[in-house]
Structures are given as structure tokens and as C-alpha cells.
N, C-alpha and C positions, 0 to 999 in steps of 0.2 A: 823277424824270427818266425820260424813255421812253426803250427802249432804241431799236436801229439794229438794222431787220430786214437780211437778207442782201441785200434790194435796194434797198434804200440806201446810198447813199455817202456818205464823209466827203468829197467835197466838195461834195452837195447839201445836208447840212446846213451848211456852214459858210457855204455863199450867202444862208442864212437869217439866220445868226447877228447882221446890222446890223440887220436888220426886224422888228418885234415881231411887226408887225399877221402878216407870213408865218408867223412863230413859232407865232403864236396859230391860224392858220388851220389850221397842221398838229398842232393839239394839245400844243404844245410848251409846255404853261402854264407853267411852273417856270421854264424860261429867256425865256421871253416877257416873264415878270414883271420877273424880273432888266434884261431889256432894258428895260421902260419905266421902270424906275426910273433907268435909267443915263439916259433924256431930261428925267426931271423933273429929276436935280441939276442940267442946263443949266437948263431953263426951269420952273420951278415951276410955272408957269400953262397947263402943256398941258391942257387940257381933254380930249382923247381919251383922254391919257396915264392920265391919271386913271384915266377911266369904264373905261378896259381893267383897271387896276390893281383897281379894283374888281367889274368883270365876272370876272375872275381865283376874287378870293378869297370870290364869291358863289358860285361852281361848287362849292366846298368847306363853304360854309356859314360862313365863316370872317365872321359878321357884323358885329362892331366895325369889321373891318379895313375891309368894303364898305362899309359905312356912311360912316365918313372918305372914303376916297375920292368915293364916288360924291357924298358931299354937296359936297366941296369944287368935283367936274365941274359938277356942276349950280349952284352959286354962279357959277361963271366962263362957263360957256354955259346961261343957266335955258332958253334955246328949243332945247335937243339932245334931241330926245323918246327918243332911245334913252339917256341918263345917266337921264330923266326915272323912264323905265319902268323900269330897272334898280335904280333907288332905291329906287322901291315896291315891286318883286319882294324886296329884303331887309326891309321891314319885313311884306309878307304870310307869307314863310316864318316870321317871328318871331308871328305874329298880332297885329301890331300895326297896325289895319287904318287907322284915323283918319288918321296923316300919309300912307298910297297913295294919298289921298283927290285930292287935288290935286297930284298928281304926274302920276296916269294923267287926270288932264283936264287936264291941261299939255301931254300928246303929242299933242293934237288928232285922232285915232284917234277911230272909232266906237266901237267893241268896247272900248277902254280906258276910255272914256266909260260905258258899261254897267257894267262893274265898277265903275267910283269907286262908281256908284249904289247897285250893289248892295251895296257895303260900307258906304255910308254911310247905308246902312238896317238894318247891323245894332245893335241894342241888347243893351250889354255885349260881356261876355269873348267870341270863339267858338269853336269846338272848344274848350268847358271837359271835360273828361274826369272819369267819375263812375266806381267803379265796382271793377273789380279791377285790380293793378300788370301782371297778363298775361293775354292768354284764348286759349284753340283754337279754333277756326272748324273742322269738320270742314268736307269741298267735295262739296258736291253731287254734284259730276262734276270730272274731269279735262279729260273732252273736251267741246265746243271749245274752251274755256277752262277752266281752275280758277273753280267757283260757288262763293258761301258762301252759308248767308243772314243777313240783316240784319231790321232794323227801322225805320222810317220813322216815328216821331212816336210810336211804341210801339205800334200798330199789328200784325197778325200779320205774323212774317216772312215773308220773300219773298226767292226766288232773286236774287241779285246776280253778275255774270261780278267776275271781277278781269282789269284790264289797267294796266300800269305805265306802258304808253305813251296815258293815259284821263286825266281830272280825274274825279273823283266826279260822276256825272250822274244824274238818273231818266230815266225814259221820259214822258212827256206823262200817258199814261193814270194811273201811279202819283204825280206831283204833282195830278192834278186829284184824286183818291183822296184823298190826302193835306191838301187845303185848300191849296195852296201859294199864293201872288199874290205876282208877277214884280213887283220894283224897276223893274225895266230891261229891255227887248230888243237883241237883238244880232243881227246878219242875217251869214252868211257865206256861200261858191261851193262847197264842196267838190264833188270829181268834176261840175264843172258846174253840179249841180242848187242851188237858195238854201233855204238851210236857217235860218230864225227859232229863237235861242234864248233861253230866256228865264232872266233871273235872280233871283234870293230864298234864303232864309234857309229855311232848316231846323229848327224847333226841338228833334228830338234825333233820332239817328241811333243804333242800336243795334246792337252787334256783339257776343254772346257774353255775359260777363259785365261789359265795359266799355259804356258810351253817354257820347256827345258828345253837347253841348247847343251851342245858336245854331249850325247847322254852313250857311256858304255853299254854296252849288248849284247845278247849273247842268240846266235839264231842255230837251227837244227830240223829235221825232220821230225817237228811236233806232231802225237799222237792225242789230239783235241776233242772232245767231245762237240760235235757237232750243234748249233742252236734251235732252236725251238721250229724255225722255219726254213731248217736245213743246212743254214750258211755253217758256212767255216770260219772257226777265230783268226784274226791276223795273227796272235800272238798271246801273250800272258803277262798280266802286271804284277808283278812278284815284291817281296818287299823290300829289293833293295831299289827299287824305285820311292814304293810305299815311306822308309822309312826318312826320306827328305820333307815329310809330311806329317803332320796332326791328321790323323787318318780315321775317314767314319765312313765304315759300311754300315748301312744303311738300308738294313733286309725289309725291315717293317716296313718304309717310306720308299722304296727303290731306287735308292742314288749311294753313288759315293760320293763323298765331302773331301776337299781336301784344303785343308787352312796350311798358310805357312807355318813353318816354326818359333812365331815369334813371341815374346808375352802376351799381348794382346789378343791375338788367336785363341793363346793356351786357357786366356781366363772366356775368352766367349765357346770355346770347347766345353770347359767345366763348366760353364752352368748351363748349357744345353743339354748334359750328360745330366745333370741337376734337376733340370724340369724332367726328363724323362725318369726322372726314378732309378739311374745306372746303382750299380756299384761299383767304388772305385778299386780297382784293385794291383797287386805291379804288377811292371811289365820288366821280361828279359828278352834278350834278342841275341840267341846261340846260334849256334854253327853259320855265320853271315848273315842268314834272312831267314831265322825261325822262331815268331815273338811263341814267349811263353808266358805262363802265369800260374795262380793258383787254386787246383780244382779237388773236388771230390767223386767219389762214384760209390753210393750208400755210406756209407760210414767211414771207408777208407780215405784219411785225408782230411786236410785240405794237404797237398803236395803240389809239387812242381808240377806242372801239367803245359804240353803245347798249345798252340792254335795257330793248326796248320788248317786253314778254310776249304783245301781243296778236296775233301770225301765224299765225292757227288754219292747221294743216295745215304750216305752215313751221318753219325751222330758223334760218335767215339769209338776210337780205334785204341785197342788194349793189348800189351803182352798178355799170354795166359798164366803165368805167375801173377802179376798184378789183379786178374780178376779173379781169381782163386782168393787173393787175401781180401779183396772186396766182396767176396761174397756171389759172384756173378756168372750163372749157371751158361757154360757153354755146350755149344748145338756139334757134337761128332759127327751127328751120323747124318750133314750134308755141307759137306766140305767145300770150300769155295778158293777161286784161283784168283790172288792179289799180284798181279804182277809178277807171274812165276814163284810166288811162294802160297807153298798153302795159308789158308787161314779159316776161320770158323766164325759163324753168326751169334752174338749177346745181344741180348735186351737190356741192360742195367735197369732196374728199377728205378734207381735214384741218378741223375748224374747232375753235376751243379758248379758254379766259376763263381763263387761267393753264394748270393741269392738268388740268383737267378737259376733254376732249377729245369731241367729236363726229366721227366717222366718214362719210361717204356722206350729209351729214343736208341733204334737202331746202329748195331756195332758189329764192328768183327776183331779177331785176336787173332795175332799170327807171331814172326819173331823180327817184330818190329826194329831197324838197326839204331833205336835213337841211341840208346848209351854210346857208341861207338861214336854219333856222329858230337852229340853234345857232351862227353864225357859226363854225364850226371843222371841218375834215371829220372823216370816223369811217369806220372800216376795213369796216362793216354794223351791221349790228341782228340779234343774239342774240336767239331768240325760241323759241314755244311748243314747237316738236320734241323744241330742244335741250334743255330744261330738263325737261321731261316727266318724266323718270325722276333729277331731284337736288332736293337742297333750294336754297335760295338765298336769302340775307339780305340784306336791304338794311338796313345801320344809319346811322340817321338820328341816330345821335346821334353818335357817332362817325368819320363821313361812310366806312364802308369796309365792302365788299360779301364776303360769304364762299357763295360754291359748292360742293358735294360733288365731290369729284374722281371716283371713282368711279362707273356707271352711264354714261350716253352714250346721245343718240340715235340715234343708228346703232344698237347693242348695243338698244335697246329694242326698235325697229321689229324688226328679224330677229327677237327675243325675240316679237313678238306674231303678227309672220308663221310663226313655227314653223320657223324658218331655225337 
């Protein structure tokens, strides 16, 4: 259950307390849940009832449970393309790609259309994992991103960024490189411009001393920040790679970790997280590949909050409603262009993922589309500044996220500025 920041009141949640869908909107999955269950004992045949009940316990990975629901949503409304998608999103976290097959060409979506294809061109298992139970990934670089490198078909490696807010992608040049031929194409608008993307199968993907065989993919004309010493990324390791893993970026120490899924891992994860002083905290994983958790920004909060890692140069990225009720004085009068939208520069004084706390750490506000994308709001997006100088786990196996408390981006930057 979330707690009640200081500006909130007990009686704007209790207005909430009849309405799931409001519940659900403000993050309130736990009593959300409670609430739709309290509409199915009326009517067992809610269909939304469901598909929420199910969208619920998919955020957690909690997939028997999504699975029931969403199958029974989609029995009782087969034409709801959002029960549709949400179906298939629990059998692709599961790699169970065959029944997404006809679920995401159920929704009648282009783009969902393209993925059925592409999954229904894969042959066998995917992400079958060969290799070692953990590996290190030293990082290339820090800045602008944390890089590892990888492997592409087995092939020599080649610089990779890591972003948690990415799906695993190449760049054009390294799938033609690589032989790849697209199932499917997908056309999308971002910042205006139409971006064609294409999709296919991968036949192994190599990290370290693990490699994944049959891995899906998605490649395009990646606009990449270049590396330290000029190069160019092959691509992006995004978290639906990530999330077949107990996943440690590893900013303080410069590697990524990546342990299987197993117990064993899970408990040498926690106490690694353990000697480091983390805090443990959950983990959700919305819209496919966008873990979240639970953060503050001064007093507003602790709420739903992302962590999308890709903010090169930023800390936290905020609607301007959200930092208005935190308190968080924004900059008008020098406007800045985020991917064709405006947005504006914030300092937050405070901003923090339990205890582990950021200082002064650089932001900007614009009209961020998360609600749309994860139907739920979120307090911002914890990203590259803050994290710079901690470790940070995403465990996938056990859906709960652990942070270094200690270090801070604020505390970094003066440390680098010689402050």
C-alpha cells in the first residue's frame, strides 16, 4: 500500500476509495485491486473488472493470476483490444510467444500486427540462455549512457548503450551487418518525423560469458548518442532483454551484472544489495519494458515513479502539475526542445527512490505521455544523473528493485565540479 505524502488528504483518498479505475489511475494497485474484486462478487461478468484485475497482477509478474483474469476478460469481450494486448503481453514476458500470436492481431493495431509476425516467425524456444548462471559486463563508458559490449550472431563485439526505458534494438547498419531479414514492418510519428521499423529474430545475442539464442528484435534508424571516443552504438539493450535477468547496473563499479533468474542468484543478488546498503524496494514493469517504483521529489510522495535510465544529462523528468504540487520551481524564461516538445529546466531540491536521496539533481517538465502509455500516473522518471554514482537492481525474478543509498547525484556533480 502507498503511503499518504503530506499533501494529500485523507479525504481525497477516501473519494477515491468507490472507484477502482481512480485507484488505479493514482497508483493505488493494492486497494484498486481489492476494489474490483469487491465489483466482481456483484457481477462476475465484468469484463473490465477483469482485464484491470489482471493488468493489476501483470505489473508484478504475478502471471497465473493475469493469465485467469485476462483470459476470462477476453472470453466475455473477445473484441476489447486492450484485455487482447494485455494477454499477450503475459504470455511474451513468459516467452511463450505462439498463443500472443492471435491475440495481438485480434487488436487490430498495425504495430501489433507486425509483432504477431514477428513472433510467429520465430523457430523454437527464444531467449534460450547458454552459457554462465552470472556475467560482468564491464561499461565502456558512464557517459552518455552506461555502454557494454555485446555480440550480434557471434560476430566481434560492438558498443551497446543500455536504456531501461529501450526494448533491445540494433541500428540499420549493424542488422544489415549482421544478415537480419524483417518479418514485419512497423511505421511510427515520433517527434513528428515517420520512423519505419523493422522486425526479426536474432539468432544469438552475446553478453559476456552468457548468449541468448532465437532472440527477437527490433532494428531502425537509431538516433544514438555517440561515445566518448566518437564511436557509434551498435544498438540498445532495452528491458525486454534486461528483464530475462536479475539485472545490476552498476554506475559506482562500471559493469552490468547479469544473474539468471534463479533462487540461488536471487538470494546472492540480495545480499550483494545487502553489503551495499541498497534499499529494497518494488518493482513494476508497465507498458512492456518500463520498470517502475517508488519515489519522492521533496515532500510529494513516496508515489509511483519510473525508471527509465535513458535521460542523458538529467536526473528527473516531471509533468508541470506534478512539480507544482511538489513544490518545484520551474525555469520559463529558457525553454528547451525535448523531442519536439517543449519542456522547461527544474532543480528539485530533494528527489529520492526510498533513501537514497538526490540533491539539486537536474530536470526538466514537459507533457510527459506516461499516463497514456501506462494508464496510471507516476510522480516522474528517475533517470541517468541520479543514478550515475549507485548501483541499482532490477530483480526480475522476484519483481523488487534495490538501490544504494548512499552516493547521490547532486553529491557526484559537485564531486566532479571540484565543489
Amino acid at each position: 500500500m502507498l503511503a499518504l505524502s503530506p499533501n494529500e488528504s485523507a479525504t481525497a483518498v477516501s473519494s477515491l476509495s468507490g472507484d477502482p479505475d481512480q485507484l488505479f489511475k493514482a497508483g493505488r494497485f493494492a486497494q484498486a485491486d481489492q476494489a474490483y474484486a469487491r465489483l466482481l462478487r456483484k457481477n462476475s461478468a465484468d469484463a473490465h473488472a477483469l482485464a484491470q484485475r489482471g493488468r493489476i497482477a501483470l505489473l508484478s509478474n504475478r502471471f497465473e493470476q493475469a493469465r485467469g483474469f485476462l483470459t476470462e476478460a477476453v472470453r466475455l469481450a473477445p473484441g476489447d483490444a486492450f484485455a487482447n494486448r494485455q494477454l499477450a503481453e503475459c504470455h511474451i514476458r513468459q516467452d511463450d510467444l505462439p498463443p500472443a500470436v492471435p491475440l495481438l492481431r485480434a487488436t487490430g493495431d498495425a504495430t501489433d500486427a507486425a509483432f504477431a509476425d514477428q513472433y510467429a516467425s520465430v523457430t523454437g524456444a527464444p531467449y534460450r540462455l547458454q552459457g554462465a548462471q552470472e556475467t560482468r559486463l564491464p561499461f565502456v563508458s558512464v557517459d552518455p549512457l552506461p555502454s557494454v559490449w555485446a555480440s550480434v550472431n557471434g560476430a566481434e563485439p560492438q558498443p551497446f548503450l543500455i536504456d531501461t526505458g529501450a526494448t533491445l534494438a540494433l541500428s540499420t547498419a549493424t542488422a544489415e551487418q549482421a544478415g537480419l531479414r524483417a518479418a514485419a514492418t512497423s511505421i511510427t510519428h515520433p517527434a513528428g518525423q515517420t520512423l519505419t521499423t523493422y522486425h526479426g529474430v536474432m539468432p544469438s545475442f552475446g553478453l559476456g560469458d552468457i548468449t541468448l539464442g532465437t532472440v527477437p528484435v527490433v532494428w531502425y534508424d537509431l538516433r544514438m548518442p555517440a561515445l566518448p571516443d566518437g564511436t557509434k552504438p551498435a544498438g540498445v539493450i532495452g528491458t525486454t532483454l534486461l528483464y530475462h535477468f536479475i539485472a545490476t547496473m552498476d554506475y559506482a563499479g562500471h559493469a552490468l551484472v547479469l544473474r539468471r533468474k534463479t533462487a540461488a542468484q536471487a538470494r546472492r543478488a540480495q545480499a550483494e544489495a545487502a553489503r551495499r546498503g541498497s534499499d529494497r524496494l518494488p518493482l513494476w514493469l508497465a507498458a512492456d519494458h518500463l520498470p517502475c517504483t517508488l519515489g519522492s521529489v521533496n515532500d510529494y510522495g513516496p508515489r509511483v515513479a519510473s525508471v527509465d535510465t535513458g535521460g542523458m544529462g538529467l536526473g528527473i523528468l516531471m509533468t508541470e502539475e506534478n512539480a507544482k504540487r511538489a513544490g518545484v520551481a520551474i525555469d520559463y524564461d529558457h525553454p528547451q526542445n525535448s523531442g519536439g516538445m517543449p519542456s522547461y529546466l527544474i532543480t528539485p531540491a530533494r528527489i529520492s527512490l526510498g533513501r537514497a536521496v538526490g540533491r539539486n539533481v537536474p530536470g526538466v517538465v514537459g507533457a510527459w505521455p506516461w499516463l497514456d502509455m501506462f494508464g496510471f500516473e507516476t510522480v516522474g522518471n528517475f533517470t541517468h544523473e541520479f543514478l550515475r554514482s549507485r548501483a541499482i537492481t532490477f530483480d526480475y525474478a522476484d519483481m523488487n528493485l534495490y538501490v544504494t543509498v548512499n552516493g547521490g547525484a547532486g553529491q557526484e556533480r559537485r564531486t566532479r565540479s571540484g565543489g
